[in-house]
N, CA, C and O atoms as a CHARMM CRD file, in Angstrom:
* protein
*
  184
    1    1 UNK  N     98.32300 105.65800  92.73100 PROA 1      0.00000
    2    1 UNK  CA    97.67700 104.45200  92.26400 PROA 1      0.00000
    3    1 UNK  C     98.03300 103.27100  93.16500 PROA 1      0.00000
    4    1 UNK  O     97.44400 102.19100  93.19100 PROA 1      0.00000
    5    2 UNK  N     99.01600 103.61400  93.85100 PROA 2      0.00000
    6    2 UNK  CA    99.83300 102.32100  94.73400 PROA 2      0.00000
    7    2 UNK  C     98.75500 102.48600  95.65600 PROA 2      0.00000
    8    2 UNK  O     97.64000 102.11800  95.28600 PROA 2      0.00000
    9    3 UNK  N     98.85300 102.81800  96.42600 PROA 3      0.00000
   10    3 UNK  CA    97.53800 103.53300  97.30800 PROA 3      0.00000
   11    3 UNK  C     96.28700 102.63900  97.57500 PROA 3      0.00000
   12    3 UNK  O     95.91900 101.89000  98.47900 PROA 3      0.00000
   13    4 UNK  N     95.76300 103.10000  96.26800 PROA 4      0.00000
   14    4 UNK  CA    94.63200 102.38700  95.78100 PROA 4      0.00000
   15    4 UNK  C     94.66000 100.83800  95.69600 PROA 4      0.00000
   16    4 UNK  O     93.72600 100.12300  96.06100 PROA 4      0.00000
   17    5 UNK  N     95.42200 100.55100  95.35800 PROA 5      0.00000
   18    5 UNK  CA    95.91200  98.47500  94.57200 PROA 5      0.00000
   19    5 UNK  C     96.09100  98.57700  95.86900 PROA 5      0.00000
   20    5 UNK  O     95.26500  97.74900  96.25300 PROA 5      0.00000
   21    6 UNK  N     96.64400  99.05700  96.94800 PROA 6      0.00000
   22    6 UNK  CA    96.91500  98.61200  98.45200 PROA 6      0.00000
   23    6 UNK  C     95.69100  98.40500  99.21300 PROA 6      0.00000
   24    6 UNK  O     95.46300  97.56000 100.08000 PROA 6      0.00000
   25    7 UNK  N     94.82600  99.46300  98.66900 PROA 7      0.00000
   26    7 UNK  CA    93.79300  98.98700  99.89900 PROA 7      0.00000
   27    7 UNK  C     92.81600  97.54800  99.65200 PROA 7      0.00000
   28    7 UNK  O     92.49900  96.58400 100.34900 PROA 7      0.00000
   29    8 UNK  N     92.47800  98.12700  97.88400 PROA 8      0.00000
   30    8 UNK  CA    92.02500  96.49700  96.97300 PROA 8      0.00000
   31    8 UNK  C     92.67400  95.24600  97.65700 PROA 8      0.00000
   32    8 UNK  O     92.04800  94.24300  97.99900 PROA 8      0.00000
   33    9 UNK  N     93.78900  95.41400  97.78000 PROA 9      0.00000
   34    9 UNK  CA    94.12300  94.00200  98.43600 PROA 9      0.00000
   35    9 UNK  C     93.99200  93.61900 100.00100 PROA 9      0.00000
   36    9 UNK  O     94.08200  92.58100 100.65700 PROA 9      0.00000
   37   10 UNK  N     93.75600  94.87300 100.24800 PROA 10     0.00000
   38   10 UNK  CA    92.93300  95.09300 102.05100 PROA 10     0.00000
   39   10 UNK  C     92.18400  94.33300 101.86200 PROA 10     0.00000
   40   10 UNK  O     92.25900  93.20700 102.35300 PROA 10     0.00000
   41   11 UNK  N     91.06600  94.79000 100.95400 PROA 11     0.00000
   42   11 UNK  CA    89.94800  94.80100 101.02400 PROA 11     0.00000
   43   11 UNK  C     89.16500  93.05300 101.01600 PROA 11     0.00000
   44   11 UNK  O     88.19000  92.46500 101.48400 PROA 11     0.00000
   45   12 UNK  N     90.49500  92.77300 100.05300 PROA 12     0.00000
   46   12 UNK  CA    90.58800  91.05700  99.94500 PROA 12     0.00000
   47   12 UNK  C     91.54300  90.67700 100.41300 PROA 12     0.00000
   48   12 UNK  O     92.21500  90.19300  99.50300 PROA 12     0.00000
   49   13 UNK  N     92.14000  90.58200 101.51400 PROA 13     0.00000
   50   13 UNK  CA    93.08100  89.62300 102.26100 PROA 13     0.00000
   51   13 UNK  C     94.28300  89.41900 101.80200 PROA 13     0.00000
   52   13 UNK  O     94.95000  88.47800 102.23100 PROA 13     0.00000
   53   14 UNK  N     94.98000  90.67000 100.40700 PROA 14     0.00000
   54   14 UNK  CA    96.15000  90.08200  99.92400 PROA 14     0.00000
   55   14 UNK  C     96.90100  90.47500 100.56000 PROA 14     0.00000
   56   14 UNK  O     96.52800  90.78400 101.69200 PROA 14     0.00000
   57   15 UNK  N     98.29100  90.67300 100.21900 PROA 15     0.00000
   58   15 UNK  CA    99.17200  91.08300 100.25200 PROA 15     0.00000
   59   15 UNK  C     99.37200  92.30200  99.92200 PROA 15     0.00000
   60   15 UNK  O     98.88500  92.60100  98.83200 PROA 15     0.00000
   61   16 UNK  N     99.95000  93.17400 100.50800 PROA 16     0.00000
   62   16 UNK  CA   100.09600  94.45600  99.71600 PROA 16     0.00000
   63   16 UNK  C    100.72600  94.07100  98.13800 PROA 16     0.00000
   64   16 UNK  O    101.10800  92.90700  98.01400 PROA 16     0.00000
   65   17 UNK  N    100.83700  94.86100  97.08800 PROA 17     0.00000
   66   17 UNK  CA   101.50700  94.57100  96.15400 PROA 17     0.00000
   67   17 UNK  C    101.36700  93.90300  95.36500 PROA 17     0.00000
   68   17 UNK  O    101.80400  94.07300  94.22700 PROA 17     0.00000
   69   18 UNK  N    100.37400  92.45200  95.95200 PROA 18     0.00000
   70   18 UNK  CA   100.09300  91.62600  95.20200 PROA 18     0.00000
   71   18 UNK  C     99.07900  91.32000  93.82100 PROA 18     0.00000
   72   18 UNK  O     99.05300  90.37200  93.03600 PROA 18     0.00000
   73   19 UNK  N     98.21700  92.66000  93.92000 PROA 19     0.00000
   74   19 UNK  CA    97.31300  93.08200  92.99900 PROA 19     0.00000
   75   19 UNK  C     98.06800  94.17500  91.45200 PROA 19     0.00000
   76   19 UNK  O     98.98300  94.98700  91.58700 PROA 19     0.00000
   77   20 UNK  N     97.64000  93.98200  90.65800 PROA 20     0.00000
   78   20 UNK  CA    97.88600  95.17800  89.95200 PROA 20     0.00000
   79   20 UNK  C     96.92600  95.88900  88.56200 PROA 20     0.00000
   80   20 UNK  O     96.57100  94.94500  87.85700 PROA 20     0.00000
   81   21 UNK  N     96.68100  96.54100  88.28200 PROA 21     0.00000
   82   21 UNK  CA    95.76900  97.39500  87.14800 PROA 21     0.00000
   83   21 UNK  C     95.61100  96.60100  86.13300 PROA 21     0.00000
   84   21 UNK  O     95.01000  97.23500  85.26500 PROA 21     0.00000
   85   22 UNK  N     96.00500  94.75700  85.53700 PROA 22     0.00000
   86   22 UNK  CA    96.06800  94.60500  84.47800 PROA 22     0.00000
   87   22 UNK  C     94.87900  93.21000  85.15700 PROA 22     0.00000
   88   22 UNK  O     94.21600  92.35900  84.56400 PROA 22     0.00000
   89   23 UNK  N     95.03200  93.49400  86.45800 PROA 23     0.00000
   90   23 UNK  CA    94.43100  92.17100  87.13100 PROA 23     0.00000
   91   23 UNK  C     92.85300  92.36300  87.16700 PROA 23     0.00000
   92   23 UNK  O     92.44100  93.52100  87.22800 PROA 23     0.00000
   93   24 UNK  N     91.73700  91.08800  87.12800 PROA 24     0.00000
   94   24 UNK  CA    90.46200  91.20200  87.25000 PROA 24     0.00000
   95   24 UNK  C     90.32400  90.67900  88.65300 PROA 24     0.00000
   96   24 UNK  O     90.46400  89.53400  89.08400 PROA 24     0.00000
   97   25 UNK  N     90.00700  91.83200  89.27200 PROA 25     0.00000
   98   25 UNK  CA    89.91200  90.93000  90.74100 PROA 25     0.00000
   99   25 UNK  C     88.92600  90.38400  90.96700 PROA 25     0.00000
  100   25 UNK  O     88.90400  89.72200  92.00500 PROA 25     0.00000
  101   26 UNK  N     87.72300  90.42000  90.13000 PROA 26     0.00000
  102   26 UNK  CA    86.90800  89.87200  90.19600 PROA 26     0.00000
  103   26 UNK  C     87.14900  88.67800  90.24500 PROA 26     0.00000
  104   26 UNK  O     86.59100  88.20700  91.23600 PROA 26     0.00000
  105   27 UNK  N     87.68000  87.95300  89.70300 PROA 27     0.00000
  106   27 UNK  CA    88.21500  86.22100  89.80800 PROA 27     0.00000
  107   27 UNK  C     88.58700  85.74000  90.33200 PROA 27     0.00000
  108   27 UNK  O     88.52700  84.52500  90.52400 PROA 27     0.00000
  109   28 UNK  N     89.52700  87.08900  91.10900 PROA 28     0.00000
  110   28 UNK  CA    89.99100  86.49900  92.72100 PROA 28     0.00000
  111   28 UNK  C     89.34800  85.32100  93.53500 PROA 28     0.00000
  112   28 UNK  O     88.16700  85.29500  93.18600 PROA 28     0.00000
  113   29 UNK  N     89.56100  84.41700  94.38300 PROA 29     0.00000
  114   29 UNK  CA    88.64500  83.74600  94.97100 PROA 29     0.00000
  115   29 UNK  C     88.04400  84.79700  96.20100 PROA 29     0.00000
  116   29 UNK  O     86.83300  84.87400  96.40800 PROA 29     0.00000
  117   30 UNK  N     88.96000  85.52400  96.91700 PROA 30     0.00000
  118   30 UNK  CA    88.66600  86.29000  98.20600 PROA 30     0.00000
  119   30 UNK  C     87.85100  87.54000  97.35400 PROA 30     0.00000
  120   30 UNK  O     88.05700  88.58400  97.97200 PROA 30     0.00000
  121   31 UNK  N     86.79700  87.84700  95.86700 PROA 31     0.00000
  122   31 UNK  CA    86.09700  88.56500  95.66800 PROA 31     0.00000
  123   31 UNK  C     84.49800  87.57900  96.00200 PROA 31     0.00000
  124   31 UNK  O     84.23200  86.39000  95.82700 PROA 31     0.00000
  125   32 UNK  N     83.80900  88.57000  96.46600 PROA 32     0.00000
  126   32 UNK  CA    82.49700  87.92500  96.67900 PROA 32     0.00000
  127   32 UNK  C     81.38500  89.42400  97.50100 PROA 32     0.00000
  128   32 UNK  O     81.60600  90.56600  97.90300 PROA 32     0.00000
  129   33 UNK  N     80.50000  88.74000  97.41900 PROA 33     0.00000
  130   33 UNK  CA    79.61600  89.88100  98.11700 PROA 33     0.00000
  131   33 UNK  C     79.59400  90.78300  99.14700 PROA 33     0.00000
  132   33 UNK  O     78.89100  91.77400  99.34200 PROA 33     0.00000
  133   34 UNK  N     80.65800  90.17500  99.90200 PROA 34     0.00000
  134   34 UNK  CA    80.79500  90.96400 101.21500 PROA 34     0.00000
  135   34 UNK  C     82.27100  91.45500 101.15200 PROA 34     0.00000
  136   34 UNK  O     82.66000  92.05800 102.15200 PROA 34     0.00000
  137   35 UNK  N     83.10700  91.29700 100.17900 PROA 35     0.00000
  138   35 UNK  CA    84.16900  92.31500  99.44100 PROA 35     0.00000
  139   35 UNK  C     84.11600  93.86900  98.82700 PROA 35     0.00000
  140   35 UNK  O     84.93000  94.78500  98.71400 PROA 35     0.00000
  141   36 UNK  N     82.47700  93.62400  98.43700 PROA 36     0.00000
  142   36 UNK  CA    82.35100  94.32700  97.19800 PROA 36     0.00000
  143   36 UNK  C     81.76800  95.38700  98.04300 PROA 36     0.00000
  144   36 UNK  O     82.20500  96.41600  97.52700 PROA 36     0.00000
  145   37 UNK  N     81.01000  95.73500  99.07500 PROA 37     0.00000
  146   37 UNK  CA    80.74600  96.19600  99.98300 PROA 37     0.00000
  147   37 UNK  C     81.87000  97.32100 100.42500 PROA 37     0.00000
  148   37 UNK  O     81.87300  98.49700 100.06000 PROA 37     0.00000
  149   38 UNK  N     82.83600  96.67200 101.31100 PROA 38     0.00000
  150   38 UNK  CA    83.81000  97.81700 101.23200 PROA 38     0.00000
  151   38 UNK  C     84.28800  98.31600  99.67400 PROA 38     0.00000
  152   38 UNK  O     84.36800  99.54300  99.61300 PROA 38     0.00000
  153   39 UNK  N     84.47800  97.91700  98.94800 PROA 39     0.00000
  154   39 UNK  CA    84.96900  98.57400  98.06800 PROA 39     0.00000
  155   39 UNK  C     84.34300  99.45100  97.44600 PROA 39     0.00000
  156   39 UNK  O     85.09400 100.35100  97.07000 PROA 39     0.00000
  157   40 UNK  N     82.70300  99.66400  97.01600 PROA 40     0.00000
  158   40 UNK  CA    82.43500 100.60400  96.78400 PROA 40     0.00000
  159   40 UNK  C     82.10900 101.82900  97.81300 PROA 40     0.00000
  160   40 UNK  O     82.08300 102.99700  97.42500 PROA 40     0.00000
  161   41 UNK  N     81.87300 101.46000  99.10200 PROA 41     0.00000
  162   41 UNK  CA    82.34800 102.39300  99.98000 PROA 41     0.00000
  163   41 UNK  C     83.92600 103.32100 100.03800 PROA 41     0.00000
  164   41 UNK  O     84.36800 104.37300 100.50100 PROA 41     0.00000
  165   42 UNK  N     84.24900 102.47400  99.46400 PROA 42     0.00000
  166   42 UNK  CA    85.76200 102.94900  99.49200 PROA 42     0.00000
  167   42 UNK  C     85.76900 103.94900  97.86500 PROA 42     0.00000
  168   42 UNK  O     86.16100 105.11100  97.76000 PROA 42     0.00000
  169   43 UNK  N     85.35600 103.29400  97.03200 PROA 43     0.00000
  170   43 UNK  CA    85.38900 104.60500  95.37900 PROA 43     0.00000
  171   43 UNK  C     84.40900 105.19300  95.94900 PROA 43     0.00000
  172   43 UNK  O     84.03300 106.03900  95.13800 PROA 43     0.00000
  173   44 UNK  N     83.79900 105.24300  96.82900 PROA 44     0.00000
  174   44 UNK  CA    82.69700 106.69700  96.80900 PROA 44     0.00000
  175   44 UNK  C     83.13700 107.06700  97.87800 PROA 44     0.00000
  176   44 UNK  O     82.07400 107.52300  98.30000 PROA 44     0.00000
  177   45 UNK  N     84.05600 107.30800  98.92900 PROA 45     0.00000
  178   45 UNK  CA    84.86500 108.51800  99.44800 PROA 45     0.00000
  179   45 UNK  C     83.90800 108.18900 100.82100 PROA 45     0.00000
  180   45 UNK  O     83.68600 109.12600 101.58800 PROA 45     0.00000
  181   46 UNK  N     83.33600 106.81400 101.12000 PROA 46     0.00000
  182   46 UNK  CA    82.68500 107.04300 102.72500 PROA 46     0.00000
  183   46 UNK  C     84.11300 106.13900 103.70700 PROA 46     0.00000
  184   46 UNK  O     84.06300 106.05800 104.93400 PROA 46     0.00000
């Protein structure tokens, strides 16, 4: 699961670590349209 919250925060400019399962990253400021892009590339295994 660490894994995963690691790349999420790739994906938005955090910090490793800095994310976690209770968090909406959606609210993040660094979530937006061109976030969301990699990330579902990323849950669908491309």
């Amino acid at each position: 699961m660490d894994e995963f919250l690691n790349l999420v925060a790739d994906i938005l400019h955090r910090e490793e670590n800095s994310i976690s399962l209770q968090d909406d990253f959606r609210e993040y400021n660094e979530w937006d349209s061109l976030a969301a892009l990699p990330f579902l590339a990323m849950i669908n295994g491309e």
